[in-house]
C-alpha positions in Angstrom: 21.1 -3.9 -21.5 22.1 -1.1 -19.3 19.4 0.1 -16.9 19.6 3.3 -14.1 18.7 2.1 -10.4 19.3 3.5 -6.8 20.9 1.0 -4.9 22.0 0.5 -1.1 25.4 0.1 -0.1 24.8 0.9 3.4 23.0 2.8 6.2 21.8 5.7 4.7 24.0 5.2 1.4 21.8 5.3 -1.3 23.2 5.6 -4.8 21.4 6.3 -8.2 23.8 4.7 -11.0 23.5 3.3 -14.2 25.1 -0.2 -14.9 25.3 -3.3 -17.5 22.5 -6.0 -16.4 23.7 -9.5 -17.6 22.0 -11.3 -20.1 19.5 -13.4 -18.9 19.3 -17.0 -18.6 16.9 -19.8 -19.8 14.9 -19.3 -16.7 15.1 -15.1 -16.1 12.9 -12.8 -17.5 14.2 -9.0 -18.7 11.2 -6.6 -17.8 10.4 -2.6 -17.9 9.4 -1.3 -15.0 7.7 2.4 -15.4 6.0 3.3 -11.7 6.9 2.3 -8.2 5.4 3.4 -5.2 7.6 4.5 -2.3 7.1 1.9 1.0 8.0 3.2 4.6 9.7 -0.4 4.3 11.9 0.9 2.1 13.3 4.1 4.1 13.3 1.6 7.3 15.7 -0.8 5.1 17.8 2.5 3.5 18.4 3.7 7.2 19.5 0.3 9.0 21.1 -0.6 5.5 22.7 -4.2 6.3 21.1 -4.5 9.7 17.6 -4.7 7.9 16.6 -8.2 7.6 16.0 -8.2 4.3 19.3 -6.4 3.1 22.3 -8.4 2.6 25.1 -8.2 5.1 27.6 -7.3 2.0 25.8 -4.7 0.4 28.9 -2.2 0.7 30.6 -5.2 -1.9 27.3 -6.4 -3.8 24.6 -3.2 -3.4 20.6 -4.0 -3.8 18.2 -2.3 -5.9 15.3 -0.6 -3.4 11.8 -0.5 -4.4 9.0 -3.1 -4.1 5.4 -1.7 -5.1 6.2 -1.5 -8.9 4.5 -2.4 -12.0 5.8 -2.1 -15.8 6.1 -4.5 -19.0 8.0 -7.7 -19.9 10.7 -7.7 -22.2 12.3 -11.1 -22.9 11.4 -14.3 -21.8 13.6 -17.0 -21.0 12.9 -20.5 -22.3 11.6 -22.5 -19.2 8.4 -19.8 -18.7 7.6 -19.1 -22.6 5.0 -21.1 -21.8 3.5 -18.7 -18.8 4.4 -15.4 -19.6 4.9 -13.3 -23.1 6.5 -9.7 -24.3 4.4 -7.0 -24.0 2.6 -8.6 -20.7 2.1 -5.9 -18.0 3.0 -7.3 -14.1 3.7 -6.7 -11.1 5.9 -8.3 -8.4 4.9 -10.3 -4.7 8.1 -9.1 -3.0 7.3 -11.2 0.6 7.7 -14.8 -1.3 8.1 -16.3 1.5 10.3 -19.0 0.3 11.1 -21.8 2.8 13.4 -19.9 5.5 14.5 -17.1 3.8 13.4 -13.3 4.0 14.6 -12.4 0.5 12.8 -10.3 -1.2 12.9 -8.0 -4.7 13.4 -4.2 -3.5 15.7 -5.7 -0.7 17.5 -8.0 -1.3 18.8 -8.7 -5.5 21.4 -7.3 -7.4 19.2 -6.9 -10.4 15.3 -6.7 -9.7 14.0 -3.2 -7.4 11.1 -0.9 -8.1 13.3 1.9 -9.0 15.0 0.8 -11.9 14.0 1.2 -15.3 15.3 -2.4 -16.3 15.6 -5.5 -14.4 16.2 -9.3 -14.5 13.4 -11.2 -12.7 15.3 -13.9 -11.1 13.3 -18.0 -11.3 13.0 -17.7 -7.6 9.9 -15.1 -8.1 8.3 -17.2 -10.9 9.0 -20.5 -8.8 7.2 -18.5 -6.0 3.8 -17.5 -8.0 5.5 -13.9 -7.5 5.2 -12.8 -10.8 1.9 -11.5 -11.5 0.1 -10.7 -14.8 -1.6 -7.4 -14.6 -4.6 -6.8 -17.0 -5.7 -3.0 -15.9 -4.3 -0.3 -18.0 -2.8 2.0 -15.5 0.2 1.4 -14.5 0.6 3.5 -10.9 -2.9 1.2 -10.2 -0.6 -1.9 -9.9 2.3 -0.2 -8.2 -0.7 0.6 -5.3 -1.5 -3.5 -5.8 0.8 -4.4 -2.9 0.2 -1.6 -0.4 -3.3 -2.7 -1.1 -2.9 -6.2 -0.6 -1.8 -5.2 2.6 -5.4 -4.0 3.4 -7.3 -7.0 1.9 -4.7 -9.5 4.1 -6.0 -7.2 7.5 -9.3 -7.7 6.4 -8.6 -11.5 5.5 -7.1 -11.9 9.1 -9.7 -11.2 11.2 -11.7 -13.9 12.6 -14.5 -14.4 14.9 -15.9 -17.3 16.7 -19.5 -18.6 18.4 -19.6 -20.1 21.7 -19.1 -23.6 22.5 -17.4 -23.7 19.0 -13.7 -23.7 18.8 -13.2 -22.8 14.9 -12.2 -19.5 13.5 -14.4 -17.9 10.7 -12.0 -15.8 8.7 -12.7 -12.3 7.6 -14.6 -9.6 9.1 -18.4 -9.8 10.2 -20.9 -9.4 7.0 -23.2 -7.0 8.2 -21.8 -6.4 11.5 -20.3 -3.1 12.5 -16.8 -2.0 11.9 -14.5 0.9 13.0 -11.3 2.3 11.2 -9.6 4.1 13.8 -7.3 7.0 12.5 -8.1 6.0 9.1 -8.6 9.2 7.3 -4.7 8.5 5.3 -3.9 7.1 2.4 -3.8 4.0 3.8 -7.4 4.4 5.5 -8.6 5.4 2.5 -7.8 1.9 0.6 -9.3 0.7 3.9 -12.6 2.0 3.2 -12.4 1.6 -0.3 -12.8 -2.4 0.1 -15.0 -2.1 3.2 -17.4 -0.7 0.5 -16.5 -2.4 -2.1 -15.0 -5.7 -1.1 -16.7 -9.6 -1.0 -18.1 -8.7 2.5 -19.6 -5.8 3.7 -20.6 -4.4 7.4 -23.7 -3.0 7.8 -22.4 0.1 9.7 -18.7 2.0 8.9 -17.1 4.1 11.0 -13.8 6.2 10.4 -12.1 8.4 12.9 -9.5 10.9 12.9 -8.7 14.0 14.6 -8.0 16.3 11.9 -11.1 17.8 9.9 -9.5 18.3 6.7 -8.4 14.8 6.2 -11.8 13.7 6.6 -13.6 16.0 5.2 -11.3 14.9 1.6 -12.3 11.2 2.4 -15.9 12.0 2.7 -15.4 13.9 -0.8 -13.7 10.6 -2.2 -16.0 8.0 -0.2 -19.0 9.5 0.0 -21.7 8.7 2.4 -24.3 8.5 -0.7 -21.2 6.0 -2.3 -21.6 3.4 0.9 -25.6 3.6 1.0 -25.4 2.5 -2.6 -23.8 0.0 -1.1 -25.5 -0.9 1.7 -23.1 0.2 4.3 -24.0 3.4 7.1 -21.1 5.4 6.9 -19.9 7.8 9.3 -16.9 10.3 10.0 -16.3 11.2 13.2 -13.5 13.9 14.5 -12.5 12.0 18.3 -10.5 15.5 19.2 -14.5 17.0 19.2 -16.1 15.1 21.8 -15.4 15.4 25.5 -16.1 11.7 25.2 -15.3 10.2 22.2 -16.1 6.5 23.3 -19.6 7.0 24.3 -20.5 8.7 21.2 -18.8 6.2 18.9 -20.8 3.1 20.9 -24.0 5.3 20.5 -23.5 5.2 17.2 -22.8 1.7 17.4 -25.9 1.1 19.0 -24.6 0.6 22.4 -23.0 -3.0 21.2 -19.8 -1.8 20.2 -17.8 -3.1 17.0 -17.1 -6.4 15.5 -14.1 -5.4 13.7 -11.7 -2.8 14.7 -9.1 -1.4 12.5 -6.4 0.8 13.9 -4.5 2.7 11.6 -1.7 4.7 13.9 0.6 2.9 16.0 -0.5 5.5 19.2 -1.8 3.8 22.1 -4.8 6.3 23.1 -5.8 5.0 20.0 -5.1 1.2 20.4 -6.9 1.5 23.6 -9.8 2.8 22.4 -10.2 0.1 19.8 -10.0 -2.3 22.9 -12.7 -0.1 24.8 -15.0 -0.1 22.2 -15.4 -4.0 20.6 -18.2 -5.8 20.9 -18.4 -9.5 22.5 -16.4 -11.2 19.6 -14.8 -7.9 18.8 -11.3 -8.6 16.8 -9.1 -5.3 16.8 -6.6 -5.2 13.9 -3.7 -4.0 14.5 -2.4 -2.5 11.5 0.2 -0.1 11.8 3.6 -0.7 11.6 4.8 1.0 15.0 8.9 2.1 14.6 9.5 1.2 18.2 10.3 -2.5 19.0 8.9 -1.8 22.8 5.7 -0.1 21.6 2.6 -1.1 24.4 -0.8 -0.3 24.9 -3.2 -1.9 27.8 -5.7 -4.6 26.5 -8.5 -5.3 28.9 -8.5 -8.6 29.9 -11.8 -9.0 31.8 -13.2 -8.7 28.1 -11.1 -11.1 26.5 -11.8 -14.0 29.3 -15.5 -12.7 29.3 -16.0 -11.0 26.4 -13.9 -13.5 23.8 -12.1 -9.8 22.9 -9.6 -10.6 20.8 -6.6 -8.8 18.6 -4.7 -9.8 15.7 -1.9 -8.1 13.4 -0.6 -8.4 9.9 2.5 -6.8 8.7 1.6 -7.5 4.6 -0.6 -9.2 2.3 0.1 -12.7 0.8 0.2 -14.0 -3.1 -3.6 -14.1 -2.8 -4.5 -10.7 -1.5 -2.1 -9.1 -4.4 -4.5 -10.9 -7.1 -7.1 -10.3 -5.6 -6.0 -6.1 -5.7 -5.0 -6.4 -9.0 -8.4 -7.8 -10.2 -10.8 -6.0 -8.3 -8.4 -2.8 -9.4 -8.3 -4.0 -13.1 -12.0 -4.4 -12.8 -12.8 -0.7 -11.7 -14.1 -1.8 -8.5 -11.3 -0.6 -6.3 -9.3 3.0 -7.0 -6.4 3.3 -4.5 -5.9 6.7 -6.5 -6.5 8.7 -3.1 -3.8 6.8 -1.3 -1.1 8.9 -3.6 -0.2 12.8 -3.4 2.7 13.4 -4.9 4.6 12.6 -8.0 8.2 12.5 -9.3 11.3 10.7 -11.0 14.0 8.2 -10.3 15.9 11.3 -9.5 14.1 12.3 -6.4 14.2 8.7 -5.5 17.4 9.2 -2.7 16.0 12.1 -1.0 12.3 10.7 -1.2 13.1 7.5 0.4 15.6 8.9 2.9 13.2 11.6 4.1 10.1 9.9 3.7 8.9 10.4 7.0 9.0 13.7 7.1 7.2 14.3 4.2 3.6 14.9 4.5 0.3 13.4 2.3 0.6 9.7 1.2 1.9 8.0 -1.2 4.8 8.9 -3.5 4.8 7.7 -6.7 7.9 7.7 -8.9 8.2 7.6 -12.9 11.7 5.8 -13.4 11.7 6.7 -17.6 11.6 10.3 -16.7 13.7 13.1 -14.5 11.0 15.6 -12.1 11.2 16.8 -8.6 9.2 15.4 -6.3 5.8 17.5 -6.3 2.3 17.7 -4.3 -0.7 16.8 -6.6 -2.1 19.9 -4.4 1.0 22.1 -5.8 0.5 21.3 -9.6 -1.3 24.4 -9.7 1.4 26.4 -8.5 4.2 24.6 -9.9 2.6 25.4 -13.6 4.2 28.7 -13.2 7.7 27.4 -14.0 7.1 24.1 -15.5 3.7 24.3 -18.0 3.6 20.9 -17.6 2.4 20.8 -13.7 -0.6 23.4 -15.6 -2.0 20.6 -17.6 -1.9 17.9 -14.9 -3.8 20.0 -12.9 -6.2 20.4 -15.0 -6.4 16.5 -15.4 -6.5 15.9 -12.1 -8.8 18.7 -10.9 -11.1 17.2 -13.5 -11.3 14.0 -11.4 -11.7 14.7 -8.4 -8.3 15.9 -7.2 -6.9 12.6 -7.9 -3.9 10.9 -9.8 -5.3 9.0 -12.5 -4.5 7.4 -16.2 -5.1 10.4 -18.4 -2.2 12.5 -15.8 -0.2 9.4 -16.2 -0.5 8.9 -19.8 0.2 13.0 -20.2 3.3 12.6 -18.3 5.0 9.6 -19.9 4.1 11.3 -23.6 5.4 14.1 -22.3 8.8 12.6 -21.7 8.2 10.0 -25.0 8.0 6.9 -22.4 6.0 4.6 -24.4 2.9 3.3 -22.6 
């Protein structure tokens, strides 16, 4: 079967080709994918090319296929996992598989598996790895958000907290405590406070900064204060860049106490340091961002953490069990990482996408491989309609839910191009 894919040859060198896959063996499985959602990972691995740890030093002889936040439908399945998996089946991928030494991983490092591909050959390792999950929900750019959101449940996962005199780590964040999201009016924040509310454990009191009043003023529209009530949570959004004193209002609002968990969502360290200035006794600050810099610092007080037990962790991704844990809560309707995305398009915007990924404002991209469209804004559909009637009916859909991405645009777009869904 002959599939289209962009593949990596080298720093930079991105290349969208179509090629023969081979026929799979007794233990391979053929698959479909139809979304994948575009990673910072993956323009950090298309920049250093084979200095990425993940990409192959030969890549200029044997190129990779990029993408790893995908979702789409089995095909064929080899002999030795009839017994596990079926035709038809939706599923997504656990790229970090964490397989005894190595740092292989599917968007980085195969010849034949990548989110953006229309066809690929799932190779055993992934189904010897639990990597290949089932996915029961019926959108598919939900799943291809499963893995940047399993990255939000492992933060949350990671924190821990201790009581004196006792030397063991409870995992997760305090229930009913107070917790801060620092900078966490993205699209990342927004999947952050999407399972603060809706998660197994809630805090009593939620507070998200940022310094931009637009940004939260669209989160407050998506997670409303009336939402987290319902849920027993006392949200607040607070603009730091209003108050001549940012810290004193946030630990008034805190009570004077300070926070249990912090969460900061921008590798800048006025805002690292804050986090450390405002945790309670106990306080665990997660470091979540990914910063670019290998020498990035920020001051941590350390009369707090001999005094205080102050303490900081960091995660870099989610594991096996945070992506099925995504998938089902997202499959049940109780989390909708729809906010996190803000723009759509096609594997053939993939190479410029990736490559200038940073520059690109909003959130996530999302990419149809089946079909051919420039990248676009959700908040340009309207304008874009003048040229291309399609963008005019997926605006209307998505005006009609909130401004958001959802399975009735999907399911318009892939009928629109005849990708069966």
């Amino acid at each position: 079967m002959k599939t289209k894919a962009v593949r990596i040859y080298g720093k930079s060198d991105l290349r969208l080709e179509e090629f023969e896959l081979p026929q799979i063996k007794d233990d391979e499985i053929l698959a479909r994918i139809i979304s994948d959602s575009v990673c910072m990972s993956s323009h950090k691995a298309a920049i250093q090319g084979p200095d990425h740890k993940r990409v192959p030093d030969d890549c200029a002889e044997n190129p990779t296929i990029i993408g790893h936040e995908f979702c789409g439908d089995i095909i064929e399945v080899g002999e030795k996992w009839q017994h596990k998996f079926k035709p038809g089946q939706r599923y997504t991928v656990q790229p970090a598989m964490n397989y005894k030494d190595s740092l292989d991983a599917p968007g980085y490092s195969f010849k034949y598996i990548g989110g953006n591909a229309t066809y690929v050959v799932i190779p055993n390792i992934v189904m010897e790895c639990n990597c290949l999950l089932p996915y029961d929900g019926d959108a598919y750019f939900m799943c291809s958000l499963g893995e940047p959101m399993s990255c939000i449940v492992g933060g949350y996962h990671a924190n821990y907290h201790t009581k004196n005199g006792v030397y063991n780590h409870e995992m997760g964040i305090v229930k009913g405590g107070s917790c801060a999201i620092l900078a966490g009016a993205g699209p990342m924040g927004m999947g952050c406070i999407d399972y603060a509310l809706h998660g197994n454990i809630q805090p009593s009191l939620l507070v998200v900064t940022d310094i931009d009043d637009a940004r939260l003023a669209r989160a407050a529209e998506i997670h409303t204060i009336e939402e987290a009530k319902r849920c027993g949570v006392e949200l607040h959004y607070i603009n730091t860049a209003n108050f001549a004193d940012a810290d004193a209002e946030l630990m008034r609002i805190s009570g004077g106490t300070g926070y249990n968990d912090v969460f900061v969502y921008a590798p800048v360290r006025p805002v690292v340091e804050m986090g450390d200035r405002i945790l309670a006794r106990d306080g665990c600050l997660n470091f979540f961002a990914g910063p670019s810099k290998a020498d990035f610092k920020a001051e941590l007080n350390f009369y707090n953490v001999h005094y205080s037990s102050t303490h900081i962790v960091g995660t870099s991704g989610g594991n096996t069990d945070d992506l099925i844990e995504s998938i089902e809560m997202m499959s049940d309707g109780r989390l909708n990482p729809a906010a996190m995305i803000t723009h759509i398009g096609g594997i053939d915007s993939v190479i410029d996408t990736v490559l200038s990924l940073p520059t690109i404002p909003g959130g996530k991209k999302l990419i149809y491989n089946h079909i051919d469209l420039p990248l676009t804004a959700i908040d340009n559909f309207e304008e874009a309609g003048r040229t291309n009637p399609l963008f005019t009916e997926l605006h209307g859909i998505c005006s009609a839910h909130n401004g958001l991405w959802c399975k009735a645009a999907e399911d318009k777009l892939l009928d629109h191009f005849g990708v069966s869904h």
